[in-house]
N, C-alpha and C positions, 0 to 999 in steps of 0.2 A: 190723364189727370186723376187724381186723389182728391177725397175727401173724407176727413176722421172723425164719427161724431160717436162718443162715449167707447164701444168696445167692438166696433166697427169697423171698417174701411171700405170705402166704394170706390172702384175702381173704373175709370172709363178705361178698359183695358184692349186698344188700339182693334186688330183685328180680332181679338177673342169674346168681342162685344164687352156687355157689363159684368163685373163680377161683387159680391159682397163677400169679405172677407170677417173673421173672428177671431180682431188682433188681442182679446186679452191676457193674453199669455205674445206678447211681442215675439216669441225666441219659437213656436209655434202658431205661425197665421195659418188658418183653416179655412178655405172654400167652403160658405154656407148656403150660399143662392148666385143668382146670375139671372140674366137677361140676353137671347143671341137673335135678338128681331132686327138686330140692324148689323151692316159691313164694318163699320169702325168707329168705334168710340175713341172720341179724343178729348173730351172733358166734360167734369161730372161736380154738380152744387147740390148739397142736399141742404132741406128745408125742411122740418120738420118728418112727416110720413113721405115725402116725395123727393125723388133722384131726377133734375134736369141735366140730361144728356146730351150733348152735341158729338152728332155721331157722321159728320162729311155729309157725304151726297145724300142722308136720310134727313138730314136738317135733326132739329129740335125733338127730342122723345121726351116724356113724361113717365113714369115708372111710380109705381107704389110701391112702396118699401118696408111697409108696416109687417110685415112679415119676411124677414129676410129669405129665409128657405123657400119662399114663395114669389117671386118677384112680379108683377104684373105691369105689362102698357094699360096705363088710363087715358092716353091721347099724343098730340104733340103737333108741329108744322115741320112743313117741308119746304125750308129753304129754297130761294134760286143758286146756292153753290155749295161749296163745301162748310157746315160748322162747325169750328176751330174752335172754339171756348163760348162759355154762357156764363154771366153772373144774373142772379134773380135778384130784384130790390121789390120789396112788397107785391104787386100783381103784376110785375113787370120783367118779360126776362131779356138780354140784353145780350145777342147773338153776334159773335164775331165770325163774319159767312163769309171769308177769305177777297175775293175779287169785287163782291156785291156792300160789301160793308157793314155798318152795322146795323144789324135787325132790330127793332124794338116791336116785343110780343107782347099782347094781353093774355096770362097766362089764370086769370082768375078760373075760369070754367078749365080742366086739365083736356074735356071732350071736345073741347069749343076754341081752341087755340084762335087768337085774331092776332094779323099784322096792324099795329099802332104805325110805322114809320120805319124809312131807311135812310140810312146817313152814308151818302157815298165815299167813302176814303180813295184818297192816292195811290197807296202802296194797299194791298195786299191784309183787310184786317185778319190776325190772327190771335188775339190775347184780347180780353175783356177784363178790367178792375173794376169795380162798381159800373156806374155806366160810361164810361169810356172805353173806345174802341182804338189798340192800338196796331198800328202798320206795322208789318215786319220788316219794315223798310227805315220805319223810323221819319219818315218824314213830316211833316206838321202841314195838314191840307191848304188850299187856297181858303178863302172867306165865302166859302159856300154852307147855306143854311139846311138843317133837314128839315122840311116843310113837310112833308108826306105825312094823309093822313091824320092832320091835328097836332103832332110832335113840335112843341114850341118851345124855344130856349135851347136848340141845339147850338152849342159855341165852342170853336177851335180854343185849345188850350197848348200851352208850352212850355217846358219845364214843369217844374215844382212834382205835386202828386201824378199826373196822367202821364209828363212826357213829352220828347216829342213824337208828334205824329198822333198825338192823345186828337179826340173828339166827344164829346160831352150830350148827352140826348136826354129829353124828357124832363129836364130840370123845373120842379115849378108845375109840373103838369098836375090837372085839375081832373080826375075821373069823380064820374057822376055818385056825389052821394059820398067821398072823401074829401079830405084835406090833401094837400100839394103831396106828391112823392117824390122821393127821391132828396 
């Protein structure tokens, strides 16, 4: 996975771990910094200062990135499988963990990573869009709820934006001292 933000590119670059590249000159990209604490990165959102990583069997990493040339772990979770893609929606990041499904993390503290909830999928989740978790299967689950955890308003969707095999989490969720996310 890729992500471009101004003169940039962060790379979840598979088994080479993280890499931060300096595309402003597109026709010359420069290796500027990097990250090699984990086996394989397979996709990478950046947010501001921080690079959330879904890196397989290491699950979820956390990266500072305020310094490219410097790249630094500030925290993260360790999945139960492999994760396949992460989208973050305000303090929340939204882990597509292959067999286990979808992760919903409190990512507010980067040292303090908390599991919110998992939402079991059918097929195999591998792709996260905002918070939907889709199957590489493509299938659209049964009418099973994710309850885990406090995660309320998890609902199978089909067609339209998600998909099928889309699954929907945290919608509406109320953390202490905000308004609803997501």
């Amino acid at each position: 996975g890729v992500d471009v933000v101004g003169d940039y590119a962060y790379v979840a670059d598979y088994t080479a771990g993280f890499r931060v590249l300096d595309v402003s000159d597109p026709g010359a990209a420069v290796v500027v910094g990097g990250y090699d604490g984990f086996s394989f990165g397979y996709d990478v959102k950046v947010i501001g200062n921080l690079a959330y990583v879904a890196a397989g069997t290491s699950g979820l990493h956390i990266l500072d990135i305020s310094d490219p040339a410097s790249v630094t772990r500030l925290g993260g979770y360790d999945t139960t499988r492999q994760s396949y893609a992460v989208e973050v929606v305000g303090n929340l990041a939204y882990v597509a963990d292959y067999q286990a499904g979808l992760v919903v993390l409190d990512v507010t503290d980067p040292a303090a990573v908390s599991q919110l909830g998992v939402y079991d999928t059918v097929g195999a989740a591998t792709e996260v869009d905002g918070p939907f978790a889709l199957t590489g299967r493509g299938e659209l689950d049964e009418a099973r709820e994710a309850r885990a955890a406090g995660v309320h308003g998890a609902r199978h969707v089909g067609g339209g934006a998600g998909g099928p095999g889309a699954a929907r989490a945290g919608h509406g969720r109320r953390l202490p001292g905000r308004t609803s996310v997501a």
